[in-house]
ChimeraX commands (.cxc) that place a marker at each C-alpha (Angstrom):
marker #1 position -17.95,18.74,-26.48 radius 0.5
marker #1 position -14.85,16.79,-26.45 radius 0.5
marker #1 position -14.95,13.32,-26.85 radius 0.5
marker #1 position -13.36,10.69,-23.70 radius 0.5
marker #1 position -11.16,8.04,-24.73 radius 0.5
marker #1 position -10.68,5.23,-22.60 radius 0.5
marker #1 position -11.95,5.59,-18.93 radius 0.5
marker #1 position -10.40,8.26,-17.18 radius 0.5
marker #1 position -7.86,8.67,-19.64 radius 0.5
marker #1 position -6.24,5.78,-19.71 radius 0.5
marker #1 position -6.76,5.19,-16.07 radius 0.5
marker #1 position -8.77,1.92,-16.84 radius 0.5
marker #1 position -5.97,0.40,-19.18 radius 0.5
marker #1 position -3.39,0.71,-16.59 radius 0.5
marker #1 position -5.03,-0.58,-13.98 radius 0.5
marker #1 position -6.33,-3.31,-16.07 radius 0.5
marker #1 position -2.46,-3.91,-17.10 radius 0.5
marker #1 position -1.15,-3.87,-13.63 radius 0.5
marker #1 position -3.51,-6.77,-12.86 radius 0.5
marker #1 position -2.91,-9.11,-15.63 radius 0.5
marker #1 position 0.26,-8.42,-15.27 radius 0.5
marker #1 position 0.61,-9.31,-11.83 radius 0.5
marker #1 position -1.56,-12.50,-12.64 radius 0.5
marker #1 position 1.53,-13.35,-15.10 radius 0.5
marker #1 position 3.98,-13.08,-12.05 radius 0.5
marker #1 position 2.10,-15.27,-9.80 radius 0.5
marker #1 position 1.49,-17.89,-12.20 radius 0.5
marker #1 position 4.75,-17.88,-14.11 radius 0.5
marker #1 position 2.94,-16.67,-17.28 radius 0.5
marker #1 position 5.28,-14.28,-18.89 radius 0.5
marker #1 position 2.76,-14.06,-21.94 radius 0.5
marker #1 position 0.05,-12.69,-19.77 radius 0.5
marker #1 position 3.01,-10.38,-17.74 radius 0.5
marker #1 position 3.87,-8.98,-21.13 radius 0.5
marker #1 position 0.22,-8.17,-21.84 radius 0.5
marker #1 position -0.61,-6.28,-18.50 radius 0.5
marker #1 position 2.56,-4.38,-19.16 radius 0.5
marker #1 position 1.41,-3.38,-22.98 radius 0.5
marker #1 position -1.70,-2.48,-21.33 radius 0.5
marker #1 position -0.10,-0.31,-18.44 radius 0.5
marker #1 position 1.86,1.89,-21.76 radius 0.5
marker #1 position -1.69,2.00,-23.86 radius 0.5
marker #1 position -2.64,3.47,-20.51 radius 0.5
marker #1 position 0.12,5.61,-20.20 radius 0.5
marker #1 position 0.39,6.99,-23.68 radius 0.5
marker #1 position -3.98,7.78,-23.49 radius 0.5
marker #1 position -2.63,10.02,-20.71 radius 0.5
marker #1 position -0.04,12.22,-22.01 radius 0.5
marker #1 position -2.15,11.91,-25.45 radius 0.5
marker #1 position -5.00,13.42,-23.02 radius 0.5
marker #1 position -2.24,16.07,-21.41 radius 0.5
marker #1 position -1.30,17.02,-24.84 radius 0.5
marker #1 position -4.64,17.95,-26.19 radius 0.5
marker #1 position -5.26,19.91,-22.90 radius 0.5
marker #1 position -2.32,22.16,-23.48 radius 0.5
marker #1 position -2.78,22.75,-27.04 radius 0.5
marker #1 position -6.20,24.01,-26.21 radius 0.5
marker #1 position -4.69,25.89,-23.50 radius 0.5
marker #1 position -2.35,27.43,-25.64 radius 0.5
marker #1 position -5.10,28.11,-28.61 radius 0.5
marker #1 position -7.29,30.10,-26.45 radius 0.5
marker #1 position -4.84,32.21,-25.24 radius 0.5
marker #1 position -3.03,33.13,-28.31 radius 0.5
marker #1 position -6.87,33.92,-29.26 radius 0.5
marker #1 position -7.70,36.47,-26.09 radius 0.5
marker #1 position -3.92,38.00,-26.83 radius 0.5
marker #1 position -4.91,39.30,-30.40 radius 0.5
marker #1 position -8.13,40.70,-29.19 radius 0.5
marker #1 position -7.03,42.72,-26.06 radius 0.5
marker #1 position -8.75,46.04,-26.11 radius 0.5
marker #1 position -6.32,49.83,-25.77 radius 0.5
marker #1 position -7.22,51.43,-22.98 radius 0.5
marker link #1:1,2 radius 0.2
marker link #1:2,3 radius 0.2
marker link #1:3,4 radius 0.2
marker link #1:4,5 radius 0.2
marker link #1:5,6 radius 0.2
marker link #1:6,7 radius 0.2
marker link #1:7,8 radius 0.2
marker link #1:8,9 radius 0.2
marker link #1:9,10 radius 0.2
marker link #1:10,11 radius 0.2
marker link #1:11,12 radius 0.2
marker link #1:12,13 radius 0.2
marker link #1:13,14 radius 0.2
marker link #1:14,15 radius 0.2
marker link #1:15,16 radius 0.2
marker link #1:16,17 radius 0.2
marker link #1:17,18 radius 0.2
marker link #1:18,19 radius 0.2
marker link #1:19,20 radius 0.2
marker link #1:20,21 radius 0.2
marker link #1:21,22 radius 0.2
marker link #1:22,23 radius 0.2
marker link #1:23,24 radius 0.2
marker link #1:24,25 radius 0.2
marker link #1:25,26 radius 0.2
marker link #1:26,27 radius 0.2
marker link #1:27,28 radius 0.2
marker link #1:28,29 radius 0.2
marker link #1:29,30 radius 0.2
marker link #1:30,31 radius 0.2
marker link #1:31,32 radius 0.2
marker link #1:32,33 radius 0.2
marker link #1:33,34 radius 0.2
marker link #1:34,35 radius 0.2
marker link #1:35,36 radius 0.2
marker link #1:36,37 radius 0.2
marker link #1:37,38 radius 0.2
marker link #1:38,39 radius 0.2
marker link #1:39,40 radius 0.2
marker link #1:40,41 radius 0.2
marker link #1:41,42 radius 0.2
marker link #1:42,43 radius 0.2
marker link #1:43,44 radius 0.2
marker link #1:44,45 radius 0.2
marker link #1:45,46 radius 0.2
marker link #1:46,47 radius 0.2
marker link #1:47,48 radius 0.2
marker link #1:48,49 radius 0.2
marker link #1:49,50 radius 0.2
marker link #1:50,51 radius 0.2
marker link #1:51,52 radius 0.2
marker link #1:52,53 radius 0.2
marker link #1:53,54 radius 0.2
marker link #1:54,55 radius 0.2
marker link #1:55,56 radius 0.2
marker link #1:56,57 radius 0.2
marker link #1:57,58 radius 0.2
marker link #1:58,59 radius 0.2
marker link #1:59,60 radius 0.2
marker link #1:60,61 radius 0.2
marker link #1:61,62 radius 0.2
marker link #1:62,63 radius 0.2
marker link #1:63,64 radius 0.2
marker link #1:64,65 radius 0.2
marker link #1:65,66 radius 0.2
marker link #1:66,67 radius 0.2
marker link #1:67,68 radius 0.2
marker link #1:68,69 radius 0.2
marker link #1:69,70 radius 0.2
marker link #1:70,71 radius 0.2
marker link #1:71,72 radius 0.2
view
């Protein structure tokens, strides 16, 4: 089994980003903007991290069922 990293991917940190940094723009706090932005690319990158490992498996099981076709 796999193991999950990070809600649904990443799904959590961006949202979690976009509010803090939207928190930042409505109270002037470009600290806290900054941080909800970081958050939104920790989201990001958990995503295409996530994407990655998909396709690599992807392309590991079918180089496997290639080398083990049977002649007909």
């Amino acid at each position: 089994m796999r193991e999950r990293t990070g809600g649904r991917h990443g799904t959590a940190d961006k949202m979690k980003g976009k509010a803090k940094e939207k928190t930042g723009k409505i109270t002037g706090d470009e600290r806290t903007r900054g941080e909800g932005r970081t958050e939104q690319m920790k989201g990001k990158a958990k995503e295409a991290l996530h994407d990655v490992k998909e396709n690599l498996a992807g392309a590991k099981d079918s180089l496997k069922g290639k080398g083990r076709r049977k002649a007909h």
